[in-house]
Biopython code that builds the backbone (N, CA, C, O; Angstrom):
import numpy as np
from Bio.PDB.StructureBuilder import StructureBuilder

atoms = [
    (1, "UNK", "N", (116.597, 107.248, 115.391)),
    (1, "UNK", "CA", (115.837, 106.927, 114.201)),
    (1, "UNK", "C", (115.889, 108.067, 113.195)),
    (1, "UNK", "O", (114.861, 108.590, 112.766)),
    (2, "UNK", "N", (117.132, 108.446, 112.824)),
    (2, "UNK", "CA", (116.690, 109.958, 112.362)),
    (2, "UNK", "C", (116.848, 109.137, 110.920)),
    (2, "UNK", "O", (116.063, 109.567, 110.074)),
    (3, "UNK", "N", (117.535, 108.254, 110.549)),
    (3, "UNK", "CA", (117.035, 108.052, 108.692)),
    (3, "UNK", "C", (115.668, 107.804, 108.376)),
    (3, "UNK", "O", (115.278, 107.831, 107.209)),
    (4, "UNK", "N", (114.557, 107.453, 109.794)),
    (4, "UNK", "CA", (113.093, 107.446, 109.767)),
    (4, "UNK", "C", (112.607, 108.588, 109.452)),
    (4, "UNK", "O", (111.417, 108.483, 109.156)),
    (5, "UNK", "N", (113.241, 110.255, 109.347)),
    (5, "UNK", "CA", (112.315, 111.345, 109.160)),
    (5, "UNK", "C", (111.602, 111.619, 108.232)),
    (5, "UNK", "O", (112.234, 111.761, 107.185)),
    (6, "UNK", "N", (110.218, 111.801, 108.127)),
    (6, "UNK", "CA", (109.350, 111.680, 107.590)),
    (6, "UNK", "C", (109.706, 113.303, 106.981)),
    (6, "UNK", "O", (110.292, 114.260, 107.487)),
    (7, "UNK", "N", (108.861, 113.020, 105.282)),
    (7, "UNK", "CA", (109.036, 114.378, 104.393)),
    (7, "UNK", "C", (108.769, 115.299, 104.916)),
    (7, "UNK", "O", (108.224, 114.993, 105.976)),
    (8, "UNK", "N", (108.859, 116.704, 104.749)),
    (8, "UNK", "CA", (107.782, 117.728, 104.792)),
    (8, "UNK", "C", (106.508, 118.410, 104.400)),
    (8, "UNK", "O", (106.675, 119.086, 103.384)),
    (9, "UNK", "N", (105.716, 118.437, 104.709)),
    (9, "UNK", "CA", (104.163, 118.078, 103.603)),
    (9, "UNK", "C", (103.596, 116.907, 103.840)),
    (9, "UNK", "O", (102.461, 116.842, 103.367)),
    (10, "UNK", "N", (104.087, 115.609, 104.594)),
    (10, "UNK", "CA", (103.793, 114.507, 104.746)),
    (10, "UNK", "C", (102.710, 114.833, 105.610)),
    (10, "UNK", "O", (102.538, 115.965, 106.061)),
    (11, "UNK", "N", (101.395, 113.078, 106.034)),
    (11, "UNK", "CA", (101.193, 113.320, 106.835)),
    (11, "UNK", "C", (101.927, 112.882, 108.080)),
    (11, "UNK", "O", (101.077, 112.670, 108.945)),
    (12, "UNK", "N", (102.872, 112.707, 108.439)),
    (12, "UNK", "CA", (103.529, 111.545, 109.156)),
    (12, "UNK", "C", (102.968, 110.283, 109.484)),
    (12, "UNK", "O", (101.898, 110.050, 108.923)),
    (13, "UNK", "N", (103.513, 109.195, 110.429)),
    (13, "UNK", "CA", (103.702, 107.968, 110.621)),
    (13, "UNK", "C", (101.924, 107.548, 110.916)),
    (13, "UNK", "O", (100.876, 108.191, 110.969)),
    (14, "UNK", "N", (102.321, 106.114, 111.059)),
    (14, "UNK", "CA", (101.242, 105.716, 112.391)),
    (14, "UNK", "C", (102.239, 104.453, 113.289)),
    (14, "UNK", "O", (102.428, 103.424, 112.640)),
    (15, "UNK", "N", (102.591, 104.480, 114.096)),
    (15, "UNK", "CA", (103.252, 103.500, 114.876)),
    (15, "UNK", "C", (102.370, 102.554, 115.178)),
    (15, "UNK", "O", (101.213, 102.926, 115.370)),
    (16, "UNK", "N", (102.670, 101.211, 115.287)),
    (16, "UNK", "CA", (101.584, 99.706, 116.001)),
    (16, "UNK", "C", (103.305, 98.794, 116.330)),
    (16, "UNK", "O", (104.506, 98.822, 116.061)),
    (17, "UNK", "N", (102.573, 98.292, 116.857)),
    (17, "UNK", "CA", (103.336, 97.437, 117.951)),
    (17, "UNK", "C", (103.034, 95.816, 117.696)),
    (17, "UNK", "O", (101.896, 95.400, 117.481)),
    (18, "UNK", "N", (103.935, 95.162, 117.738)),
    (18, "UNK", "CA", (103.206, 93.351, 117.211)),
    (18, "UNK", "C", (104.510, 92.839, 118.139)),
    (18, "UNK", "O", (105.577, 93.422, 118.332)),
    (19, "UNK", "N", (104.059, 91.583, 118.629)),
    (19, "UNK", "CA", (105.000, 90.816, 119.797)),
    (19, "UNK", "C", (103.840, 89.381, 119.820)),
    (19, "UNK", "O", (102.619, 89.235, 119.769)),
    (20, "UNK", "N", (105.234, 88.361, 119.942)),
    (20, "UNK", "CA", (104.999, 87.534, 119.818)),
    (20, "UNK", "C", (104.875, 87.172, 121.739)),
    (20, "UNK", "O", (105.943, 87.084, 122.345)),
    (21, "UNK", "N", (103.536, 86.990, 122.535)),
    (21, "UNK", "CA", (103.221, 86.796, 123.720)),
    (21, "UNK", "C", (103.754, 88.289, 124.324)),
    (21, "UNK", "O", (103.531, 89.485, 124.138)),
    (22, "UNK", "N", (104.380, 87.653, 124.946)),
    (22, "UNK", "CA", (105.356, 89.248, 125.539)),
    (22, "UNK", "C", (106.365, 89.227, 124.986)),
    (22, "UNK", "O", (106.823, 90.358, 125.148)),
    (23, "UNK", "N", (107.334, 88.416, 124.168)),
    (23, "UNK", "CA", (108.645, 88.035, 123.490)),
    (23, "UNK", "C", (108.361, 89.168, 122.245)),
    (23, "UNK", "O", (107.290, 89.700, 121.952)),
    (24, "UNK", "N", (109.633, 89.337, 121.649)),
    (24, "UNK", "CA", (109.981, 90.059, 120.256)),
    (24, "UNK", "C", (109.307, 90.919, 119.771)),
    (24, "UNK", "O", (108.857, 90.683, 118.649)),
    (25, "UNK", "N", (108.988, 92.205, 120.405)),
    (25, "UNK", "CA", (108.008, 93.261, 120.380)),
    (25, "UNK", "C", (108.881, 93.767, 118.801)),
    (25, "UNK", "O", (110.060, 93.596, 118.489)),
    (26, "UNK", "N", (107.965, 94.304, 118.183)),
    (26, "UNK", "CA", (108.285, 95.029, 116.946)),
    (26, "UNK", "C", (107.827, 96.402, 117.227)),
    (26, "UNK", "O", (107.417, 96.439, 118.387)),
    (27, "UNK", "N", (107.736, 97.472, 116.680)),
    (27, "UNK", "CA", (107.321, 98.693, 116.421)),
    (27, "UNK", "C", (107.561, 98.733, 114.997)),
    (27, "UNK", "O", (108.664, 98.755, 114.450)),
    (28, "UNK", "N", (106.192, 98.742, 114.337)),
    (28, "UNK", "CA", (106.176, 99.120, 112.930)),
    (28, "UNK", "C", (105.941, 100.664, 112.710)),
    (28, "UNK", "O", (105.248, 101.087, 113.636)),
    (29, "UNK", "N", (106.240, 101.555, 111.903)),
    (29, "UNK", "CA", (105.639, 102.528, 111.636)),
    (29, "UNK", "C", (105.445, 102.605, 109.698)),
    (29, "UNK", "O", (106.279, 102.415, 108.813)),
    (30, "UNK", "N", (104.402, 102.861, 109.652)),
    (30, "UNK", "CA", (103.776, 103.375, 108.372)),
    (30, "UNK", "C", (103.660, 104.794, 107.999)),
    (30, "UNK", "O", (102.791, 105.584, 108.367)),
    (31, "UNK", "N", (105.138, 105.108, 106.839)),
    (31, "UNK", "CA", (104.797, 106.522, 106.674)),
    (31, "UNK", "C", (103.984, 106.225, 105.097)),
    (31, "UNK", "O", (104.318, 105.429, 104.219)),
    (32, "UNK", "N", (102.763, 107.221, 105.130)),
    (32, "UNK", "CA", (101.865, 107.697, 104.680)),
    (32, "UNK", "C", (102.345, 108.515, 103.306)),
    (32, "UNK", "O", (101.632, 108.541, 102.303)),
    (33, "UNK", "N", (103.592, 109.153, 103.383)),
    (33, "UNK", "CA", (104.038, 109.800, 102.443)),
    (33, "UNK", "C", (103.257, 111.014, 102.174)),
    (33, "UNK", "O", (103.010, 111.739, 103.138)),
    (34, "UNK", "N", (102.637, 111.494, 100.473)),
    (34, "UNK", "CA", (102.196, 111.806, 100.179)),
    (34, "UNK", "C", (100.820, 111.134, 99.743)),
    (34, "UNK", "O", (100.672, 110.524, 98.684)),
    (35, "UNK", "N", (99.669, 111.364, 100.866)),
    (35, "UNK", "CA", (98.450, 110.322, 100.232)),
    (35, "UNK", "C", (97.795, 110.467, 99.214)),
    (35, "UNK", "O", (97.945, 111.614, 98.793)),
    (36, "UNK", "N", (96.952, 109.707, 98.426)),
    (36, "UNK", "CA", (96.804, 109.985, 97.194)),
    (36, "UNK", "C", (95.104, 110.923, 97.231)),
    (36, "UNK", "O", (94.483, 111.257, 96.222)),
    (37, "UNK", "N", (94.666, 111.178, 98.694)),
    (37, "UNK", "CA", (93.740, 111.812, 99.106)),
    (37, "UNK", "C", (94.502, 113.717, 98.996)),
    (37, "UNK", "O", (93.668, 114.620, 98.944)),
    (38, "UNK", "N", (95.229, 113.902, 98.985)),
    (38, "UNK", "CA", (96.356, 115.185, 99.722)),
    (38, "UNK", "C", (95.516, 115.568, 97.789)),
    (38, "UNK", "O", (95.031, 114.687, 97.078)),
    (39, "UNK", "N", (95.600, 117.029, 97.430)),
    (39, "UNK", "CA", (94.910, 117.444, 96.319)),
    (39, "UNK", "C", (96.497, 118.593, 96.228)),
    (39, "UNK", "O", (96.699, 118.367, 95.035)),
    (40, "UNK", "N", (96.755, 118.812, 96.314)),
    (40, "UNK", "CA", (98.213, 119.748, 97.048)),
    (40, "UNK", "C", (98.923, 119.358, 96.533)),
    (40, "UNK", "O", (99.562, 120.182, 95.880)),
    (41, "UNK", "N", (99.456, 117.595, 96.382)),
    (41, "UNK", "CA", (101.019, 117.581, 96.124)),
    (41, "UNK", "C", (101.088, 116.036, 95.602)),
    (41, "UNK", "O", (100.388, 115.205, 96.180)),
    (42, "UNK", "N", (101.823, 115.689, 94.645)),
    (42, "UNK", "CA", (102.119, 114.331, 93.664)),
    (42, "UNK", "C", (101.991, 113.045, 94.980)),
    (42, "UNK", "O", (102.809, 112.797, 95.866)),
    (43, "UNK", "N", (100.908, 112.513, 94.752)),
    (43, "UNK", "CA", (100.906, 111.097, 95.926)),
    (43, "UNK", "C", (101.905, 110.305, 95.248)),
    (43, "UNK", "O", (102.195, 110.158, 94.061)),
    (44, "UNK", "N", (102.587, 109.589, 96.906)),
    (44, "UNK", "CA", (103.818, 108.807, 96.993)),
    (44, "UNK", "C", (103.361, 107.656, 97.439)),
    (44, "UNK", "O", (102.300, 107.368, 97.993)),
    (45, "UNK", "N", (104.589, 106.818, 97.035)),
    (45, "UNK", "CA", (104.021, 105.395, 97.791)),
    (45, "UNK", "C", (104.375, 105.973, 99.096)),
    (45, "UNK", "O", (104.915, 107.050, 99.350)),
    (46, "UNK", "N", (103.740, 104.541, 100.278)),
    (46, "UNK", "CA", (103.903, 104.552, 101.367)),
    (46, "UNK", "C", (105.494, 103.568, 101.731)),
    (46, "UNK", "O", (106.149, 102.762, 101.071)),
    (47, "UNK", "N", (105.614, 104.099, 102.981)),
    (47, "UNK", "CA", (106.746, 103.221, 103.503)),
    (47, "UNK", "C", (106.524, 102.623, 104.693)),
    (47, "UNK", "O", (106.006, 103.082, 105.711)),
    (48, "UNK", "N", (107.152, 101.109, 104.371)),
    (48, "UNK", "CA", (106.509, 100.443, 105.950)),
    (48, "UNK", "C", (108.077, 100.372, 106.853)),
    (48, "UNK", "O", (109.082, 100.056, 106.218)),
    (49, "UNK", "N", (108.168, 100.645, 108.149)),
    (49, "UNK", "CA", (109.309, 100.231, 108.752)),
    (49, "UNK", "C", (109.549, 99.522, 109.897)),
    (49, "UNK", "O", (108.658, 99.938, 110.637)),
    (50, "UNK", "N", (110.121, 98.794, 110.460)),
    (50, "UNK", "CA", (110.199, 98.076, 111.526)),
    (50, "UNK", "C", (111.518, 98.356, 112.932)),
    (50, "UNK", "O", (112.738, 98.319, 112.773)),
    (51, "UNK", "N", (111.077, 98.512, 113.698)),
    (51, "UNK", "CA", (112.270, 98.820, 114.362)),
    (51, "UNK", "C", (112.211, 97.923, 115.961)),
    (51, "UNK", "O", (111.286, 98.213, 116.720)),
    (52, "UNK", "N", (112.986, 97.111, 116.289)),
    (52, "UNK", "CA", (113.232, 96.692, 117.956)),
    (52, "UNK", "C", (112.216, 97.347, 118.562)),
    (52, "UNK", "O", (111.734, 98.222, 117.842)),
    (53, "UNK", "N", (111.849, 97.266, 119.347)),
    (53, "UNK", "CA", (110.496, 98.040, 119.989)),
    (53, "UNK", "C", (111.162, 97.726, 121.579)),
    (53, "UNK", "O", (110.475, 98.202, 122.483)),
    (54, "UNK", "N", (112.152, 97.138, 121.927)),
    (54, "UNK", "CA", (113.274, 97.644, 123.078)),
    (54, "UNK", "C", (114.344, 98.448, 122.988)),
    (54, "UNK", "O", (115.045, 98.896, 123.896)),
    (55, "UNK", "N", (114.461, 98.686, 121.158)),
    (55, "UNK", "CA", (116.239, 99.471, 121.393)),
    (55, "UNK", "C", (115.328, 100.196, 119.982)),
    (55, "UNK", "O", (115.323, 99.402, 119.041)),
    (56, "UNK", "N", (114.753, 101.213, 119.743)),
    (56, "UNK", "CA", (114.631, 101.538, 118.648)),
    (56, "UNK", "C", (115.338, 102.294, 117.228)),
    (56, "UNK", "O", (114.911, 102.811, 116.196)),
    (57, "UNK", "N", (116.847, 101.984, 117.934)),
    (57, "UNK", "CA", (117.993, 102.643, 116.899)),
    (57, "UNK", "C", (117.855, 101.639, 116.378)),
    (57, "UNK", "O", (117.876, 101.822, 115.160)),
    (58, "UNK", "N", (117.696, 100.462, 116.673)),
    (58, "UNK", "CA", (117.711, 99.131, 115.676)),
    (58, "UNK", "C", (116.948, 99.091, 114.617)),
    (58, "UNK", "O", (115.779, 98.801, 114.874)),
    (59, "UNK", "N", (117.250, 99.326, 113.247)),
    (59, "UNK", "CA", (115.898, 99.108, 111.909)),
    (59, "UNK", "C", (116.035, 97.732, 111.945)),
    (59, "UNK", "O", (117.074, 97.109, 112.166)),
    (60, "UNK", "N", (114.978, 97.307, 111.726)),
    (60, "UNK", "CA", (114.790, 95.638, 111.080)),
    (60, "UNK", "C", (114.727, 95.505, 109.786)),
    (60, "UNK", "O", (115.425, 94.691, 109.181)),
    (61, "UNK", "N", (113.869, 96.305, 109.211)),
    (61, "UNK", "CA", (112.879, 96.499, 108.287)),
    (61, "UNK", "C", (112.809, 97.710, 107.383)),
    (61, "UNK", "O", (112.354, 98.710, 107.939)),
    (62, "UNK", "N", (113.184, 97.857, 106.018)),
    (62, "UNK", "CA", (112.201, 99.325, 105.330)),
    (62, "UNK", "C", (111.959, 99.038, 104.363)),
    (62, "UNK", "O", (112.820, 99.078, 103.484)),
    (63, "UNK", "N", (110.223, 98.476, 104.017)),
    (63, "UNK", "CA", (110.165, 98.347, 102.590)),
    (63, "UNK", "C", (111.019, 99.264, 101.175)),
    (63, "UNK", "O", (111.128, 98.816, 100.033)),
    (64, "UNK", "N", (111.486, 100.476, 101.614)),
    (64, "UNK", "CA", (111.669, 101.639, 100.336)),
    (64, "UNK", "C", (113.395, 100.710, 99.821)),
    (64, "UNK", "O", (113.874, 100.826, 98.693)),
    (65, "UNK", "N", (114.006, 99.906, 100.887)),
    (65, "UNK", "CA", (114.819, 99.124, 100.439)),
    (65, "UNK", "C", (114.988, 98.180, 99.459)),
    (65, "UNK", "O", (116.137, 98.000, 99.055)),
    (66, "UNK", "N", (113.828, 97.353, 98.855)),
    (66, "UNK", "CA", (113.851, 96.634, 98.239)),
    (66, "UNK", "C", (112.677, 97.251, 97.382)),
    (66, "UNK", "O", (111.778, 97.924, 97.887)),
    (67, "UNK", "N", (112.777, 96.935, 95.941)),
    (67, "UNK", "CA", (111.896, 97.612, 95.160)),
    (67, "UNK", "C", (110.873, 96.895, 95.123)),
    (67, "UNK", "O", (109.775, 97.410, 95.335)),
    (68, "UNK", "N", (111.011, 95.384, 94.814)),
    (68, "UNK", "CA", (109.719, 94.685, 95.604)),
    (68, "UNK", "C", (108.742, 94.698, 96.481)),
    (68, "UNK", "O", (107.524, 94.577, 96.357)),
    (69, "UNK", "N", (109.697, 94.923, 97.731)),
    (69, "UNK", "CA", (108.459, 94.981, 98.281)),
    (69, "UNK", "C", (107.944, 96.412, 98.745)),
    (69, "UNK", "O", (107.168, 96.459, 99.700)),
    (70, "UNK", "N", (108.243, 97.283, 98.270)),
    (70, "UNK", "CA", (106.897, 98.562, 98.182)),
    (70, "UNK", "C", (105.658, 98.578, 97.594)),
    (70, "UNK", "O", (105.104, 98.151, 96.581)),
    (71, "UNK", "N", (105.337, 99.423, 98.893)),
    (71, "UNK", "CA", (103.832, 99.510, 98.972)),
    (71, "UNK", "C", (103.210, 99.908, 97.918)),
    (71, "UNK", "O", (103.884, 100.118, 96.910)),
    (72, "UNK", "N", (101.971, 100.082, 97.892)),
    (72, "UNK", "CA", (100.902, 101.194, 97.018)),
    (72, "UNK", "C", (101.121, 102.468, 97.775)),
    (72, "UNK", "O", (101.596, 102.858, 98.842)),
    (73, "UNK", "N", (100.405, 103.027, 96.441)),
    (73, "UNK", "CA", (100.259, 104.799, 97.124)),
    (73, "UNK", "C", (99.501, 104.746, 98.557)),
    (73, "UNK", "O", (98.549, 104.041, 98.890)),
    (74, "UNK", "N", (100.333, 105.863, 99.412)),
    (74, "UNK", "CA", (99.708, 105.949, 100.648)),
    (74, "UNK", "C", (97.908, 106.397, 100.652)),
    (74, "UNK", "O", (97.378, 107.179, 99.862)),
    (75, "UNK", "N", (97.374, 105.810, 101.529)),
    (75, "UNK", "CA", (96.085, 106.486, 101.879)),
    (75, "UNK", "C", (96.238, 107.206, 103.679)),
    (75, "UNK", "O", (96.815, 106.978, 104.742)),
    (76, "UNK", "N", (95.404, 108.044, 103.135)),
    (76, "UNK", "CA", (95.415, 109.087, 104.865)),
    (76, "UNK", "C", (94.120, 108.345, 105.454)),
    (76, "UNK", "O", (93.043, 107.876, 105.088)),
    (77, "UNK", "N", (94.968, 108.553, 106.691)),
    (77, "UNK", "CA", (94.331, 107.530, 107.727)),
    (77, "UNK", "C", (94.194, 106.242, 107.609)),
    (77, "UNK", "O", (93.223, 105.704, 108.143)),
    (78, "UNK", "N", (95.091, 105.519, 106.920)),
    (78, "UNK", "CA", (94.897, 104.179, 106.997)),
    (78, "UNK", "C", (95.553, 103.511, 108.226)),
    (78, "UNK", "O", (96.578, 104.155, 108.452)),
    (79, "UNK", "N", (95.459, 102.785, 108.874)),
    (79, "UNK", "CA", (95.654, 101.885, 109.729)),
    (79, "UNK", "C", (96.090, 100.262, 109.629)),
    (79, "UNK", "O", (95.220, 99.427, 109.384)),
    (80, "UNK", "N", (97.223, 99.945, 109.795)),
    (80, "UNK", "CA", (97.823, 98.392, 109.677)),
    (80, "UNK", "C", (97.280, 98.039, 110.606)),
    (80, "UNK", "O", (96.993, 98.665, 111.626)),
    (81, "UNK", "N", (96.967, 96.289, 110.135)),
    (81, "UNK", "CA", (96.378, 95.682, 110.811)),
    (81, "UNK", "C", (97.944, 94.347, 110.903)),
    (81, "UNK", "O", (98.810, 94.156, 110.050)),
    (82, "UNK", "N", (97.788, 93.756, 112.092)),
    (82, "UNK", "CA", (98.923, 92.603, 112.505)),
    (82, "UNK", "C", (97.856, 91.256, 112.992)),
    (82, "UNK", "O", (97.042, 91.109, 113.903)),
    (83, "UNK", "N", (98.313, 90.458, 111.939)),
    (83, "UNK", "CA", (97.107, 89.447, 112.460)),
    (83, "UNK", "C", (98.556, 88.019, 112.040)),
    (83, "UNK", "O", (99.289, 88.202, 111.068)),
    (84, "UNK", "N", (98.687, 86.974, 112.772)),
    (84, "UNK", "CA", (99.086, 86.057, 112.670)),
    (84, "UNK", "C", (100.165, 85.586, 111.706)),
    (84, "UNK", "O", (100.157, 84.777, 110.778)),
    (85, "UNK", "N", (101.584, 86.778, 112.526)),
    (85, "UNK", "CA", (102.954, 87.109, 111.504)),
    (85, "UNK", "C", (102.796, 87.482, 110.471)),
    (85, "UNK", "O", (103.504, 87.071, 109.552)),
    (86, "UNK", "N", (101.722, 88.471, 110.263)),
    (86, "UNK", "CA", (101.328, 88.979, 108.813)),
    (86, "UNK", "C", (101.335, 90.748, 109.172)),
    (86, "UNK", "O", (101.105, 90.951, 110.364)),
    (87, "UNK", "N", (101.510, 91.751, 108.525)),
    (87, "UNK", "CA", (101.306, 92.836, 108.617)),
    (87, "UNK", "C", (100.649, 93.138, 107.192)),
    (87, "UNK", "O", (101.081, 92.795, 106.092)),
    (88, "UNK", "N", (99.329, 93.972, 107.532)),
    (88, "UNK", "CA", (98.272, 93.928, 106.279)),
    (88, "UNK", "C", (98.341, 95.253, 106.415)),
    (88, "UNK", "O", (98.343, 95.866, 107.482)),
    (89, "UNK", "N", (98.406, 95.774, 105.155)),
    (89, "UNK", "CA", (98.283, 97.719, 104.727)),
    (89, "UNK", "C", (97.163, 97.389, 103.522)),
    (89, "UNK", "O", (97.099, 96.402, 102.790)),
    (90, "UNK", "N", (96.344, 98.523, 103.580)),
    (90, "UNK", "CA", (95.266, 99.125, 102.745)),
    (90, "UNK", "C", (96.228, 99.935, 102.030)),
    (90, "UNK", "O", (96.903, 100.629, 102.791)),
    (91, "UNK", "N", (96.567, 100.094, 100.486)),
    (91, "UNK", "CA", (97.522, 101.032, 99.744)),
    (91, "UNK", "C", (96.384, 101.492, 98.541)),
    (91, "UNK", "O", (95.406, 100.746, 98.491)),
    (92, "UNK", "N", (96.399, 102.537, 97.649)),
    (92, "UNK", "CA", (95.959, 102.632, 96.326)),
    (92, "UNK", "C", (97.074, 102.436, 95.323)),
    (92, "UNK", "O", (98.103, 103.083, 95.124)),
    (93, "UNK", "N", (96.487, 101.174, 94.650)),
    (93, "UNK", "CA", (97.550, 100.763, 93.127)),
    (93, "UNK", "C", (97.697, 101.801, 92.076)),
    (93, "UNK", "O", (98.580, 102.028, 91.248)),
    (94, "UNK", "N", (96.605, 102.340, 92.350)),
    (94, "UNK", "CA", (96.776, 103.544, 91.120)),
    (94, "UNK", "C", (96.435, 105.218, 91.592)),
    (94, "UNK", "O", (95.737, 105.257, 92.605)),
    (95, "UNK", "N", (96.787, 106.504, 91.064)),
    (95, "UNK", "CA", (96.259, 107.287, 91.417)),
    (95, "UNK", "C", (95.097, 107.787, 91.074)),
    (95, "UNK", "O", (94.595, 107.385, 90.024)),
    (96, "UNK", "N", (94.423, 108.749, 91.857)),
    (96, "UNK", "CA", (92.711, 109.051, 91.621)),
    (96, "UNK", "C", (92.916, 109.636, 90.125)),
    (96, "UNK", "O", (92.028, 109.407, 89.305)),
    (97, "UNK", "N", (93.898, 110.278, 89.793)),
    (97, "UNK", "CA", (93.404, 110.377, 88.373)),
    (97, "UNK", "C", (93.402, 109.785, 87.540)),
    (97, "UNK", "O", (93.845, 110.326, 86.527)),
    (98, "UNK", "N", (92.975, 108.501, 87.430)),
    (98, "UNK", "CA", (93.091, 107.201, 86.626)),
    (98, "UNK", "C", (91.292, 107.194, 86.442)),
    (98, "UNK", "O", (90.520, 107.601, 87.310)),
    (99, "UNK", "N", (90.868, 106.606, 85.043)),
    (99, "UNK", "CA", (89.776, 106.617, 85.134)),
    (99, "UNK", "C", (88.691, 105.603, 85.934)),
    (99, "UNK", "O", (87.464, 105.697, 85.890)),
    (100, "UNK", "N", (89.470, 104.627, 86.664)),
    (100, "UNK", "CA", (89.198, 103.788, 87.402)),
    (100, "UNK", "C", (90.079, 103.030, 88.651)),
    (100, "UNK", "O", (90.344, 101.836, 88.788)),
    (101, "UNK", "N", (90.445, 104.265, 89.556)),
    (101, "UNK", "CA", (91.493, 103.829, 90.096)),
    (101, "UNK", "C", (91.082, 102.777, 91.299)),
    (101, "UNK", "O", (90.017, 102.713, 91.913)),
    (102, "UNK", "N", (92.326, 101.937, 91.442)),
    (102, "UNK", "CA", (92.424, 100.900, 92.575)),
    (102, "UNK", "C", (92.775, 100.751, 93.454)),
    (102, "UNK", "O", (93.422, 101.717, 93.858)),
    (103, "UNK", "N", (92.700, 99.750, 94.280)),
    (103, "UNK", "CA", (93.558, 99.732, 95.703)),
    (103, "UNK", "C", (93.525, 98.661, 95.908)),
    (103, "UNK", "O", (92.633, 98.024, 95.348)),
    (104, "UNK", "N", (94.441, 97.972, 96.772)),
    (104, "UNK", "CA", (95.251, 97.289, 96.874)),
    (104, "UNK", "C", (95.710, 96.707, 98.439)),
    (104, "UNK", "O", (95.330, 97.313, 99.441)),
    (105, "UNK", "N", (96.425, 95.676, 98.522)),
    (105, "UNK", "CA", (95.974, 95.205, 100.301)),
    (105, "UNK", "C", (97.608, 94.691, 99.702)),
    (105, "UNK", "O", (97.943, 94.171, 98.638)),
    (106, "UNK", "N", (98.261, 95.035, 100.709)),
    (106, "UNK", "CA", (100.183, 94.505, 100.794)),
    (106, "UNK", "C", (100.520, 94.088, 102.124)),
    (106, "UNK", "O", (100.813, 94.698, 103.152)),
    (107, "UNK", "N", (100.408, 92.979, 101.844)),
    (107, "UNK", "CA", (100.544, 92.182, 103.145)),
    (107, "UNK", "C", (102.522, 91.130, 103.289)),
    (107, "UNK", "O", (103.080, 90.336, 102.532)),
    (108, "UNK", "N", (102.868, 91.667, 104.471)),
    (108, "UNK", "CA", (104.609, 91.667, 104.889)),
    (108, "UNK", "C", (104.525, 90.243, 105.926)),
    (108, "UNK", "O", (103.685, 90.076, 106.811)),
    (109, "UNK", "N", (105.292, 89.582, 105.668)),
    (109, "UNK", "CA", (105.477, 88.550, 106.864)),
    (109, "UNK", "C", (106.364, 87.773, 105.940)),
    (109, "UNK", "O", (106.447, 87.932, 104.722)),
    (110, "UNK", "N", (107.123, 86.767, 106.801)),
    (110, "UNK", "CA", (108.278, 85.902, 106.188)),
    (110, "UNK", "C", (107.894, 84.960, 105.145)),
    (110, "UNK", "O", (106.899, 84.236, 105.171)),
    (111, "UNK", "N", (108.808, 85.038, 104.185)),
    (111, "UNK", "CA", (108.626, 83.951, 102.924)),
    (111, "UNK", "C", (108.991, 82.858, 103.482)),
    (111, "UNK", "O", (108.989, 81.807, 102.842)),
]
sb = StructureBuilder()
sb.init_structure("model")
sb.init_model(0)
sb.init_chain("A")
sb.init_seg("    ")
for serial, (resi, resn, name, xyz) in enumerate(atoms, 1):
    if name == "N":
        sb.init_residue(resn, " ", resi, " ")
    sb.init_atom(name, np.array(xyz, "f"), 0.0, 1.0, " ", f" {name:<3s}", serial, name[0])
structure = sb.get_structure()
């Protein structure tokens, strides 16, 4: 997985796991990037990735591939949630120095 290496300064990943019964295990990981919490350094979007969760050289998945579907700016400590072929991320749409900044819910599963 080394095109997975996360920046330097990052906070790194969070790995979760989604499988359909015991069949077609995924391993998602969510890099965090630069969060828009970090006071230190320009917040980045986040990146979502997917990989075989039996062979993990296998990518499935990297949102930063398609310009569409990227995330919002990372938040630290956020946690994906996998609920019913859906993968749900908490992102911020805008950064804190906005006079009213937002956030945002980016939710991944098949069109």
């Amino acid at each position: 997985m080394t095109d997975a290496a996360v920046a330097d300064g990052t906070y790194g990943t969070t790995p979760f796991i989604s499988a359909n019964g015991t069949s077609d295990a995924i391993l998602w990981m969510l890099d965090h990037g630069a969060p828009i919490q970090d006071s230190l350094s320009s917040p980045a979007k986040a990146v979502l990735r997917a990989y075989d969760a039996t062979n993990v050289s296998v990518k499935l998945y990297d949102s930063s591939q398609t310009p569409a579907d990227a995330p919002g700016y990372g938040i630290k400590f956020t946690s994906p949630v996998v609920a019913n072929g859906k993968v749900f991320i908490g992102t911020a749409h805008d950064t804190l120095s906005s006079a009213n900044p937002q956030g945002e819910i980016d939710v991944y599963g098949l069109r």
